[in-house]
Structures are given as structure tokens and as C-alpha cells.
C-alpha positions as CSV (number, residue, x, y, z in Angstrom):
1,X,62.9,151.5,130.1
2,X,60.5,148.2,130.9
3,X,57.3,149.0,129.0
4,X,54.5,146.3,129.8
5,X,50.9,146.6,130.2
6,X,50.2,146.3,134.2
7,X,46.9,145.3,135.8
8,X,46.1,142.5,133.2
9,X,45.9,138.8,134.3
10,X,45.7,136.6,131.1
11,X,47.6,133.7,129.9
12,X,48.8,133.6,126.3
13,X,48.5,130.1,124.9
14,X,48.6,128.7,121.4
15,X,45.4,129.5,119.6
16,X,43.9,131.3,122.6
17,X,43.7,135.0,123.0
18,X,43.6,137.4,125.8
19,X,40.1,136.7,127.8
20,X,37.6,139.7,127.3
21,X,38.0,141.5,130.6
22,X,41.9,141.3,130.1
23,X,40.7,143.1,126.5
24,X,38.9,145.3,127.8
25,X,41.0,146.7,130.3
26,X,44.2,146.8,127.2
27,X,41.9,148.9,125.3
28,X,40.9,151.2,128.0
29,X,44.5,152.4,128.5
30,X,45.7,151.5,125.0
31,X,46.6,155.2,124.4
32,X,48.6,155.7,127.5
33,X,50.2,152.1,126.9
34,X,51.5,153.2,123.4
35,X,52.4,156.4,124.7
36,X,55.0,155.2,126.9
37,X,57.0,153.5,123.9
38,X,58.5,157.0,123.2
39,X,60.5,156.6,125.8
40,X,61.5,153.0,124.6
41,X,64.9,151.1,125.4
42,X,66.2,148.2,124.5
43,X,69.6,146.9,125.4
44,X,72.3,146.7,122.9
45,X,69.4,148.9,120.3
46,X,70.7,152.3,119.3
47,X,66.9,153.7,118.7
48,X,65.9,157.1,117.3
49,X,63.0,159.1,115.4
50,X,60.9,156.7,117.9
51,X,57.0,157.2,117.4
52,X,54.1,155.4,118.7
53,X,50.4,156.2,117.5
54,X,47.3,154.7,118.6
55,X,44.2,153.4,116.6
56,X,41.0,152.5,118.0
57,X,39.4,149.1,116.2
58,X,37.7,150.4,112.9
59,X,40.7,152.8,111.9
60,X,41.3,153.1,108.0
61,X,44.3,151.0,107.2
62,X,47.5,153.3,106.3
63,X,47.6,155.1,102.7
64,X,49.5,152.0,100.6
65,X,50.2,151.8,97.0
66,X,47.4,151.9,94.6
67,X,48.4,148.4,92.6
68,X,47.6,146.7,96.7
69,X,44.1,145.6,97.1
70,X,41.8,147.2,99.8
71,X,41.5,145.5,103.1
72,X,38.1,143.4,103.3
73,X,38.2,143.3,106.9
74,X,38.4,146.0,109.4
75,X,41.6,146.6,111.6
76,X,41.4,146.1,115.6
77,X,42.6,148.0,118.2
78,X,46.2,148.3,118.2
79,X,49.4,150.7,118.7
80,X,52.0,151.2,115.7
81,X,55.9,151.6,117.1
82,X,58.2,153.4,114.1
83,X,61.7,153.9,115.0
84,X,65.5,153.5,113.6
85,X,67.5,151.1,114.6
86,X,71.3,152.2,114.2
87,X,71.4,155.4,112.6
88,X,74.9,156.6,111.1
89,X,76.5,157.8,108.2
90,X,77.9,155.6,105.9
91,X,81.1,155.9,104.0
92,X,79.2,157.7,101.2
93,X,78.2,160.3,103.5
94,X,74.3,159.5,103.1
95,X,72.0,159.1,106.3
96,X,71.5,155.3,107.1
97,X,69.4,153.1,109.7
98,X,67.1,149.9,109.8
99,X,63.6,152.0,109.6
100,X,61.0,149.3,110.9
101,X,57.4,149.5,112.4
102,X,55.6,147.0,114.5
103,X,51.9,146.6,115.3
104,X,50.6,145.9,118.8
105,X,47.4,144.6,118.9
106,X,45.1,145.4,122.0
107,X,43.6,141.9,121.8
108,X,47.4,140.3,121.0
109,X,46.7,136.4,119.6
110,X,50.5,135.2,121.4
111,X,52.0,135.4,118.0
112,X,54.4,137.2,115.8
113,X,54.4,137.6,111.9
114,X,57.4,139.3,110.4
115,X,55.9,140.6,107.3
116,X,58.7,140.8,104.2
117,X,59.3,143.2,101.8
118,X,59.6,144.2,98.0
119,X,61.5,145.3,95.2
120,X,65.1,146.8,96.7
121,X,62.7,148.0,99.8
122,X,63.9,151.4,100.7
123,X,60.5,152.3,103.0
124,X,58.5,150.6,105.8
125,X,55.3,149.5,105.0
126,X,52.2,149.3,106.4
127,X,52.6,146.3,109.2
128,X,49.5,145.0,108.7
129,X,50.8,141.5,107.8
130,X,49.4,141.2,104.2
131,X,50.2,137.7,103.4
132,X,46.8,137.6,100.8
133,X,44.5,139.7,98.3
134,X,42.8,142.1,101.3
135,X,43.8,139.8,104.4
136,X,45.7,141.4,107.2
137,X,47.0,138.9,110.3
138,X,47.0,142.2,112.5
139,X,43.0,141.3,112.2
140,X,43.9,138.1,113.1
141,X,45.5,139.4,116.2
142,X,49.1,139.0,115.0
143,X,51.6,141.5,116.2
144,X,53.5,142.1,113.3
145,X,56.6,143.5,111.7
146,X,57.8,145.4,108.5
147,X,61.6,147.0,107.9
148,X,63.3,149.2,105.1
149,X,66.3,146.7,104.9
150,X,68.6,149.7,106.3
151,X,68.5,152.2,104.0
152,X,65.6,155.2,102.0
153,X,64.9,154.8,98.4
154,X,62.6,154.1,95.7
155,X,61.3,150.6,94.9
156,X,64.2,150.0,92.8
157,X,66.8,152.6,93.7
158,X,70.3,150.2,93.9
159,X,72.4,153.1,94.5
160,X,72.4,152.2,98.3
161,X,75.0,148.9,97.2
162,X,77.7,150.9,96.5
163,X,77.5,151.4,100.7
164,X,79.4,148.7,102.8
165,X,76.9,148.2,105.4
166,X,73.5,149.3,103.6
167,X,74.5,146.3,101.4
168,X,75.1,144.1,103.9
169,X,72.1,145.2,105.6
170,X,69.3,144.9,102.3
171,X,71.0,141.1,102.1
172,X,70.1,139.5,105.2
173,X,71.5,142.0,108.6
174,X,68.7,144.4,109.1
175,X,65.6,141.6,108.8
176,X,67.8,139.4,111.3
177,X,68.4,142.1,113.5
178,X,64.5,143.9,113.5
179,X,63.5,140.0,114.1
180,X,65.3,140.0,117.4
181,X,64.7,143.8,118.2
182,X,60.6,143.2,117.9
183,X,60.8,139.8,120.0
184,X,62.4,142.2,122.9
185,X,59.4,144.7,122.4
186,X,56.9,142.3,122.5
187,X,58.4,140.4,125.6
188,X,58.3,144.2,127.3
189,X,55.0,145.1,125.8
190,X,52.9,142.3,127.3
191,X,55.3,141.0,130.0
192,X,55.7,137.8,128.2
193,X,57.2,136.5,124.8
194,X,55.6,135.5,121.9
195,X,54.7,132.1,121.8
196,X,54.9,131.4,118.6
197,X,57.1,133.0,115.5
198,X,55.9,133.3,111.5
199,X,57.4,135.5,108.6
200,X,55.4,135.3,105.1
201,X,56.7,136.7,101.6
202,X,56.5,137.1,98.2
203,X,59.1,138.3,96.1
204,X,61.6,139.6,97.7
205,X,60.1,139.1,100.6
206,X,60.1,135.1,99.8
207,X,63.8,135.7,99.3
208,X,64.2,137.1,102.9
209,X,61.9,134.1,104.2
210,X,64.5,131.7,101.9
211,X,67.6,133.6,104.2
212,X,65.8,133.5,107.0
213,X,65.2,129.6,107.6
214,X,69.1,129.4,106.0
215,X,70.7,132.1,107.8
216,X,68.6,132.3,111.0
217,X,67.5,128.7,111.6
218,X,66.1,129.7,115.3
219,X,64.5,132.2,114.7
220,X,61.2,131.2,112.9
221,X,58.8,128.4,113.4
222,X,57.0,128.9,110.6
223,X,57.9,130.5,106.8
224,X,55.9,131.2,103.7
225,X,58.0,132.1,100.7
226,X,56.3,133.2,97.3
227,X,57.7,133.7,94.0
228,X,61.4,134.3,95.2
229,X,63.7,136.7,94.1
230,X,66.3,134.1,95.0
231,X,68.9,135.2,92.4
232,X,67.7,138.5,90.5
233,X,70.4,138.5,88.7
234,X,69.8,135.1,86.5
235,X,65.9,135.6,86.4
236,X,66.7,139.2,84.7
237,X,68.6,137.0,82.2
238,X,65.5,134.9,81.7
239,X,63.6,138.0,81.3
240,X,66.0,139.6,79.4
241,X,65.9,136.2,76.7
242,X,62.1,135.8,76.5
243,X,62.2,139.9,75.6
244,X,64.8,139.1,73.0
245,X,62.3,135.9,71.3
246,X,59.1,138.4,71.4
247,X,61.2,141.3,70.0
248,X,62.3,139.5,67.1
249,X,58.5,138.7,66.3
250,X,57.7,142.2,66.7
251,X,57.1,145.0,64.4
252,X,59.4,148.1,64.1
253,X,58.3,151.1,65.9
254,X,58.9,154.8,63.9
255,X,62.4,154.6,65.5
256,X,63.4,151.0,63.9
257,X,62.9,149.4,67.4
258,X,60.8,146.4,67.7
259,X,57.3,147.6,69.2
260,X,57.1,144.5,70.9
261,X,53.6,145.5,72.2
262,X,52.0,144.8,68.8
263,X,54.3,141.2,68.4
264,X,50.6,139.1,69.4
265,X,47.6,141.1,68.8
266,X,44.6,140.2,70.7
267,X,43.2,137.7,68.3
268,X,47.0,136.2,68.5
269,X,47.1,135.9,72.0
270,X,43.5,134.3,72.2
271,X,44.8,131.8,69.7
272,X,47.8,130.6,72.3
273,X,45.2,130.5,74.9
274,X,42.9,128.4,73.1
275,X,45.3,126.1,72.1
276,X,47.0,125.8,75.2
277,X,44.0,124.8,76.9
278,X,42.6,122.2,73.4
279,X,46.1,120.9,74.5
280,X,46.3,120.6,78.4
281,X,42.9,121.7,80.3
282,X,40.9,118.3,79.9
283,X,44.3,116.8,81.9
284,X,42.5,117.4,85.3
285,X,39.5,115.7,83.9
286,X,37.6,118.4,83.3
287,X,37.8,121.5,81.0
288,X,37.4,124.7,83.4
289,X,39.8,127.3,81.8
290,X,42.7,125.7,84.1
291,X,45.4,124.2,83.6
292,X,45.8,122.1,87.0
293,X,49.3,120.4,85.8
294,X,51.3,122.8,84.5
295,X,54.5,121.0,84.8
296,X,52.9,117.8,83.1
297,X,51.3,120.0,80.1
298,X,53.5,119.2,76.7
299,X,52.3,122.3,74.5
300,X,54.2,122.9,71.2
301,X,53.3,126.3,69.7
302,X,54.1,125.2,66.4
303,X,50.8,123.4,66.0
304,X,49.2,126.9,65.8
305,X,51.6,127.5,62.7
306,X,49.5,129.0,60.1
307,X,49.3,126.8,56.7
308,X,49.1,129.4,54.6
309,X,49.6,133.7,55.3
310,X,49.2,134.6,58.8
311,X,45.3,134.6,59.4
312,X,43.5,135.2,63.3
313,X,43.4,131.8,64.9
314,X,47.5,130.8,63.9
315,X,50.5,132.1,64.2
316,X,53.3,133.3,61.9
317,X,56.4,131.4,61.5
318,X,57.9,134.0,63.6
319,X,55.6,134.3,66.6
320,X,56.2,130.3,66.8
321,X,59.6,130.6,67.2
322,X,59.1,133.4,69.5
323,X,57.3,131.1,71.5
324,X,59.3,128.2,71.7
325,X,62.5,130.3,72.3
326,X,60.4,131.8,76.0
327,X,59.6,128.1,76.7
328,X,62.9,126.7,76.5
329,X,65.1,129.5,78.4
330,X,68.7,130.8,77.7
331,X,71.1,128.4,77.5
332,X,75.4,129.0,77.0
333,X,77.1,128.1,74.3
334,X,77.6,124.5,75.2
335,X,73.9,124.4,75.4
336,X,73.8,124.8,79.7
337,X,70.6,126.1,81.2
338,X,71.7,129.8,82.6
339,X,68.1,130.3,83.9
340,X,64.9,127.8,83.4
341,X,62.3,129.0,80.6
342,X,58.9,130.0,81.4
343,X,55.5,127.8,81.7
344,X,52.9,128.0,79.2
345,X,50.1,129.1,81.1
346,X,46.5,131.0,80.7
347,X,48.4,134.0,82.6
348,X,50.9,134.7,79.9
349,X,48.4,136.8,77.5
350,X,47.5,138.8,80.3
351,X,47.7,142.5,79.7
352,X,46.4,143.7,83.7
353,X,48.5,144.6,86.1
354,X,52.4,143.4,85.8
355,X,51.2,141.6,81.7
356,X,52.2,138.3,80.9
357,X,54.8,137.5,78.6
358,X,52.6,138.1,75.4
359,X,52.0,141.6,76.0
360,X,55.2,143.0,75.2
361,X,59.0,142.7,76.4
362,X,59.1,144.2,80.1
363,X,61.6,145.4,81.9
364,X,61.1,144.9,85.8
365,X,63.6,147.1,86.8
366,X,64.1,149.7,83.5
367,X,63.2,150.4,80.3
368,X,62.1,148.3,77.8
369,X,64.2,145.5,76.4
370,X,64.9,146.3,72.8
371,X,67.7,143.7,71.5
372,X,66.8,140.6,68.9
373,X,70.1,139.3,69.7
374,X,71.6,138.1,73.5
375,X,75.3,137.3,74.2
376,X,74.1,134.8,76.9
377,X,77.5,133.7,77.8
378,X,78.8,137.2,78.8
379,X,75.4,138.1,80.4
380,X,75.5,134.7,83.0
381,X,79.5,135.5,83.2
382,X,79.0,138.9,84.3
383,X,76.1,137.9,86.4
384,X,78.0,134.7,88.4
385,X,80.7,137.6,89.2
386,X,78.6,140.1,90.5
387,X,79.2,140.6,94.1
388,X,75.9,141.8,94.8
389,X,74.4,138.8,93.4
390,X,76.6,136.6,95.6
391,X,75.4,138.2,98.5
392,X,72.0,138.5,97.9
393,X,71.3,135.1,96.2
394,X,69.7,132.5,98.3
395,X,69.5,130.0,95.6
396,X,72.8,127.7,96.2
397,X,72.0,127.2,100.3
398,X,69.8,123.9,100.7
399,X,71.4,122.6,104.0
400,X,68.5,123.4,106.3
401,X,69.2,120.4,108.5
402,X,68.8,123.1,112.0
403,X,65.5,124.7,110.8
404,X,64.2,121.2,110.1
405,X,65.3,119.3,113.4
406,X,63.7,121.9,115.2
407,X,60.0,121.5,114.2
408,X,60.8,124.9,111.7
409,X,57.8,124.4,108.6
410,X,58.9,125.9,105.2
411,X,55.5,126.6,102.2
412,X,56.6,127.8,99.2
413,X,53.9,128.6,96.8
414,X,54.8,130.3,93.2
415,X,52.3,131.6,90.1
416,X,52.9,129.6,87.2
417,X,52.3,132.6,84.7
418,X,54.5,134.4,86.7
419,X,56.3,137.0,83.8
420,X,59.5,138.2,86.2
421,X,60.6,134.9,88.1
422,X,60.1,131.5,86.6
423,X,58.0,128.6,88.4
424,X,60.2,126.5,87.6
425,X,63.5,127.7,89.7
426,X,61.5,127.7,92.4
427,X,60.6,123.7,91.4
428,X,64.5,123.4,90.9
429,X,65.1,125.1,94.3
430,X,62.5,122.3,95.7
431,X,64.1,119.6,94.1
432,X,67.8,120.3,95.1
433,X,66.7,121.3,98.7
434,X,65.1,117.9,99.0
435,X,67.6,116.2,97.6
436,X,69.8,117.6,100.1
437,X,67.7,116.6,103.4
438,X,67.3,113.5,103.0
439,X,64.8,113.2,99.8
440,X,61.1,113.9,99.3
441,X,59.7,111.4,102.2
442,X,61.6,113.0,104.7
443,X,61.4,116.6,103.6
444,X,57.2,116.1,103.3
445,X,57.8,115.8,106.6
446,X,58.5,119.8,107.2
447,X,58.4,121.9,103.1
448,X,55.8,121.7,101.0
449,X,55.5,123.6,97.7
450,X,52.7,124.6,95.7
451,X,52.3,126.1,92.2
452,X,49.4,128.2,91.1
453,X,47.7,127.6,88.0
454,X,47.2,130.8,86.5
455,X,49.0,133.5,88.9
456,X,51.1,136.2,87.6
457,X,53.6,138.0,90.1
458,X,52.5,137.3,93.7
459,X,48.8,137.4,92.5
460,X,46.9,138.2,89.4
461,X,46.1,136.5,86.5
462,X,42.7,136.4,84.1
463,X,42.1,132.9,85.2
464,X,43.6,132.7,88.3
465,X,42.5,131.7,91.8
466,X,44.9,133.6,94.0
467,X,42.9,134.3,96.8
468,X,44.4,131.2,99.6
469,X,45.9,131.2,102.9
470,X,49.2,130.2,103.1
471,X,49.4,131.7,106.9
472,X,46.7,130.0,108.2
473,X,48.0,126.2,106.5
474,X,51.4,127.4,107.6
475,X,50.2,128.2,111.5
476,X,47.9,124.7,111.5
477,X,50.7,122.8,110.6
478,X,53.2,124.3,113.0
479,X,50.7,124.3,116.0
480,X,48.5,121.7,115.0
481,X,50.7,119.3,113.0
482,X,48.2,119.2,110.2
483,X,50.8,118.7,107.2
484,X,49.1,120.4,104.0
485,X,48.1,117.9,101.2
486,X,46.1,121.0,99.5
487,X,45.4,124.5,100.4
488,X,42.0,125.8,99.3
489,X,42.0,128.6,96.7
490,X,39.2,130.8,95.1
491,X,39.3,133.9,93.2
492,X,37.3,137.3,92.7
493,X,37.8,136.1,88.5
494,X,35.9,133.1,89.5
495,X,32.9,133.7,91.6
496,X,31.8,130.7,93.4
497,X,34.4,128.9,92.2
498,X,37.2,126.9,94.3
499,X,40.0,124.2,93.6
500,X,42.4,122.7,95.7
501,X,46.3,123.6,95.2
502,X,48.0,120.3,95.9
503,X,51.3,120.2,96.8
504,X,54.2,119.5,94.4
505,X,54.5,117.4,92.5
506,X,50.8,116.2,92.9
507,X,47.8,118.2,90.9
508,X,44.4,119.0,91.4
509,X,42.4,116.3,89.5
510,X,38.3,116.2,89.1
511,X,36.9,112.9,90.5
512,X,34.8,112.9,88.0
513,X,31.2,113.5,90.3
514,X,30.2,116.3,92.4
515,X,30.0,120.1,92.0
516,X,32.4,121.1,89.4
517,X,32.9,124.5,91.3
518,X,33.8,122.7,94.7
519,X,37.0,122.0,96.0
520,X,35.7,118.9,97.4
521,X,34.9,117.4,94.2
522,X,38.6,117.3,93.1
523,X,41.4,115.3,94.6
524,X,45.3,115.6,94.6
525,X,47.0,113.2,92.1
């Protein structure tokens, strides 16, 4: 069945929306519109459990989880499609299907945002195109897309790999397939297709963005990937190490396991901070509680090693090594990086929301890291053999010679004090991707990358400014040709306050007049 809005006479350009009587009339018979995508058919799209709900502008957003910020603007008019797309029973006899759900603005902007996911996925969420702390690009007028990745689950439920398909599916099938499923709904939805194409994510949804411009070259004009999961598999290896360093600093719990929660005490941790930012704040040319160049910042821990018996303000012998052994990553026997240390940052004493490194050895996806030893050659060995991790991993692919040629623009962004995925493999990524199109000159051109000072895991962070927007720079650039030197940031930690993230390798650098709490007065060196 042909589903389109009859009886409106608009033209959908770049940048310029339905005009208001065309609005008006969408909104009018929104509900009966929406209504008529129960009955939906696509060619060559085995749909069932097909629903489609209308809200009236000013609806509360959708229940989401409690750790996701509140909208701070209000939701238009729009119609929400849930359905399955190819439901069977796989070989394990469980109930499979690509669960997705697409938003349909009344007042419909021309473009499309396919909206990645997290964790292992395993539900739909909300399409609402988060892409920031309390944005949404459905208020933007974005139709926009969200998917399960083919199979039910909790956040972290792998059990669904041990399926054929569902594997195949979670890796890179079931966000290629939804892409071109929603591009057919759209183009029946408002008679025409959507001018323009975007997917934003962070985590593994900046892996999926990573597959997407290697796998599916056509199919996006524009991609923001944050902190990637690019290779889970090696980063829980780096995770796994820095556990191991803070665990043999720790204390022994009543069971005889490190309590690695009491390794830095409070007054520790303010000691790291402090010393950290003696060492590498005044950089910028100006001491604000940031570290602008993390990447140029040469911290050595063991200048807080205390003279004398451990005292607040320095560090015992072993909380230095501790320190130096998260900072310099796991290497082999033969002394080969298996996965890139971690930053020092101000995020890493951070004990909100996913804590920084300091407060204790986390595991992302289990319990608690215990060991004060690591076999890191059987850990990297049993991790390069992994199938799941060969099909999953985005990290080795850097020929994106297609997605480039084609106009495609590629922002990465990645928080430095990020706990779970190292900044720096992301940098790595950068480096061998540009090496591989031609070097940095030509891939300014079309990729840009930017690190945030401060930012834990996709946002977060007691000094960071995490509130940017990575769609808009990424939409200007695509449709405007406005390549990003810096992207604005600000933060609720930092009221009035704004910087400039520059893109990589450049930093944000006071000019040495102006507001110190302006963006304006600081320039990318």
C-alpha cells in the first residue's frame, strides 16, 4: 500500500521546511495520516507487529532510562511507525526480527537522521534523535530512526551471538537494512525522498556510524561517531589492565580481594587532580580547570610520590605505580601495544555517573575486576581469535575512498577521561585512516576529529563541557560546505562558560585578551 499525505503542495529543499499552510493542513489530518501506516507495505519488507501512534506538538517525550537527561525542548507534532522487519525463528528456536521505530514529523525539515544505538542493543529506543545532553533533531524537524540490531535483550545480554543471523544482524545487517526500509517510508509518507541523509552515535552507536561510511558508503551524507566501540574486545583488555594497576594499590576487602574503591581516597584523588593541572592547565595560556591539550600534556605521577609515609597531598609508592601502569596500557611480552593507555585527565577522579578510573576497577559489562596479575598475551590471543570480534570490529577498515569521493563528511568526537574506550584509539583510528586517503590535507577535506577535555563516556565529567552540536557542524558542512575548524562547547558544570573544541590535532589556546569565559577569546593552535 502507497501511503502519502494528499492535498499538500510544498517543496522540500535544503534548509527549508514545509510552508505554514502545507503545516497546517499535515497537522489537521496527522491522525488519519498515521493511521493509515497500519496497513503499511513495502516491497521486498516482511513487516509485522506494525503500530503507528500520533502525538500532537507538546507530547511528553517517551519513558527513557533514568541515567538520559530530560529533553529541554518540547517535541512537535509527529507520528511514530513501530514494526518488525523479518520476523523468524532462528536456529536456537528463539523469536527474532529487526524491531525499529521511525518518527514522522508533521512539519518534516527534508531530512533523515538515523539515530544509533548502545551497549549489545536488544530494544528500540525512543527516535527522538538524541545526538546531545537534552537535544532532540525530531525538534529540529528530522525524521528519524532507531533499531534493536535484530534481536530482544538486555543492554548487555550476548546470548543472542550464539544465533547465525542475530549475529550477523547486531554487526552491521539490520542498521543497513532499516536504513533503506525508512528511506522507502519516507519517500511514501510525503511523496518525495529525503533530501538529505545523517546518522549520529556514540558508543556503539559510533561503531555503527564507523560501519556505516565503510560498509555502506552510499548511504549517508553525513556521520557523527563518538567514543567508538570499534573493537570491544581490546578496549575490555585495556579496561581489564588499568583494573589490574588500581587493584594492586588497593586495600583488601573482608574476603582478601582488593576493595579497589578505597585504592585513592578523596584527598588522593584531589592530589592527582591538582597536580595534573600544576602540570598541564596553564598550556592553553590560561589556568581554567582544563586541560585543552591533552595529547600534548607530559604528567608523570611520580612527582606526587610522598617523601616520607604516605600523607594527603602525595601518593604512596604504590598508587604511583598504579598510575603510570593505566597511562602506559598493556603491552605483550615483546613489549607491543595490545590496546593504547588512558589520558590523564580532570575526568578520571570522577565518582558520578559511569566514575573515572580513580574510583575503583569497573567492569563495563560484569562484575568487578579483581586480579593484580594479567596474562596479556593469552588475553589479546584469545581476543584477535574471537569471531565475534572479527565481525563486529570496525577498527582495521580505513579505505573510505567511495564515502569520500562522494561528498560523504565523517566527525568523530571522543571524551578524553573517557573510563571504558581510550581517546587515544580513536586518535590511532584518525591517524591510520588518514594515512590511508591520501594524508591529513586531503582528508581535512571531508573527517575531522575532536577530543573533549574533560568528558567521561559519551558525556559527563566534573569539569567537562559536553554540551556541543556535532549534528548541526556536521549538517553545515554537508549542506553548506562550512568545514569545522572548532565546534562550540559549554556545559551545565560551567555556567556561562564556553571554549572552542578544535579539531585534531589543533587545541583550544587563550589569545591572551578578551572574556576568559568566551569562546571567542580563544583560538585553535
Amino acid at each position: 500500500m502507497r501511503v502519502r499525505v494528499s492535498g499538500i503542495t510544498a517543496v522540500v529543499a535544503l534548509g527549508v521546511s514545509f510552508c505554514s499552510v502545507a503545516v497546517a493542513a499535515q497537522v489537521a489530518r496527522g491522525a488519519s495520516a498515521c493511521e493509515a501506516l497500519h496497513q503499511l507495505q513495502v516491497p521486498g519488507a516482511a513487516l509485522s507487529d506494525i503500530t503507528a501512534e500520533w502525538f500532537p506538538a507538546g507530547s511528553p517525550p517517551p519513558a527513557e532510562p533514568p541515567w538520559v537527561p530530560p529533553l529541554a525542548v518540547p517535541l512537535p507534532a509527529y507520528c511514530r511507525l513501530s514494526a518488525t522487519l523479518d520476523r523468524r525463528t532462528g536456529a536456537d528456536g528463539r523469536s527474532y526480527g529487526i524491531g525499529f521505530a521511525l518518527a514522522l514529523p508533521a512539519d518534516w525539515n527534508g531530512r533523515f537522521l538515523f539515530q544509533g544505538g548502545g551497549g549489545l542493543n536488544g530494544s528500540v529506543a525512543p527516535p527522538l534523535g538524541r545526538t546531545g545532553r537534552g537535544e532532540a533533531a525530531l525538534a529540529r524537524g528530522f525524521a528519524v530512526a532507531t533499531t534493536d540490531t535484530g534481536h530482544r535483550g538486555e543492554a548487555f545480554d550476548a546470548s543472542f551471538l550464539a544465533e547465525q543471523q542475530a549475529s550477523l544482524d547486531f554487526a552491521y545487517q539490520a542498521v543497513g537494512r532499516v536504513t533503506v526500509l525508512a528511506k522507502q517510508v519516507l519517500a511514501q509518507y510525503y511523496g518525495q525522498p529525503a533530501a538529505r541523509a545523517y546518522f549520529a552515535g556514540c558508543s556503539t552507536g559510533g561503531r555503527e556510524g564507523m560501519l556505516m561510511a565503510q560498509r555502506y558508503p552510499t548511504y549517508f551524507e553525513g556521520i557523527v561517531v563518538g567514543a567508538p566501540a570499534m573493537r570491544t574486545h581490546f578496549s575490555g583488555i585495556g579496561d581489564e589492565w588499568a583494573a589490574t594497576m588500581i587493584n594492586r594499590a588497593s586495600p583488601l576487602d573482608p574476603s582478601g580481594k582488593p576493595d579497589s574503591r578505597r585504592a585513592f581516597s578523596e584527598a588522593d584523588r584531589k592530589a592527582v587532580i591538582d597536580g595534573l593541572l600544576a602540570e598541564c592547565d596553564g598550556a592553553d595560556g590560561l589556568r581554567d580547570g582544563i586541560v585543552s591539550d591533552p595529547t600534548g600534556c607530559h604528567f608523570d605521577p611520580r612527582a606526587l610520590r610522598c617523601a616520607g609515609a604516605k600523607a594527603d597531598g602525595c601518593l604512596s609508592g604504590s598508587q604511583v605505580e598504579a598510575l603510570a601502569g593505566v597511562s602506559a596500557g598493556p603491552k605483550d611480552s615483546k613489549g607491543r601495544q595490545v590496546y593504547p593507555g588512558f589520558l590523564f585527565d580532570t575526568g578520571i577522579a570522577s565518582t558520578e555517573g559511569i566514575p573515572g578510573l580513580l574510583a575503583g576497577s569497573m567492569n563495563p559489562v560484569g562484575p568487578p575486576f579483581t586480579a593484580t596479575q594479567m596474562d596479556v598475551d593469552a588475553r589479546a590471543e584469545r581476543a584477535a581469535a574471537d569471531p565475534v570480534m572479527q565481525l563486529t570490529s570496525t577498527s582495521s577498515w580505513t579505505n573510505l575512498s567511495t564515502f569520500s569521493s562522494r561528498g560523504g563528511k565523517l566527525v568523530f568526537y571522543h571524551g578524553v577521561s573517557d573510563p571504558w574506550f581510550s581517546a587515544l584509539d580513536t586518535v590511532d583510528y584518525y591517524e591510520r585512516m588518514t594515512h590511508a586517503n591520501g594524508g591529513a590535507t586531503a582528508v581535512e577535506g571531508w573527517s575531522r576529529l575532536f577530543l573533549v577535555p574533560g568528558m567521561g563516556h559519551c558525556g559527563g565529567g566534573p569539569a567537562a563541557l559536553d554540551e556541543f552540536d556535532m549534528l548541526g557542524t556536521i549538517v553545515d558542512w554537508v549542506e553548506n560546505h562550512h568545514a569545522p575548524e572548532a565546534v562550540r562547547a559549554a556545559g551545565h558544570r560551567w555556567p556561562g562558560r564556553s571554549r572552542p573544541l578544535c579539531a585534531y590535532p589543533s587545541h583550544a589556546h587563550y589569545k591572551g585578551t578578551g572574556n576568559t569565559e568566551d569562546a571567542a577569546s580563544f583560538e585553535c593552535r
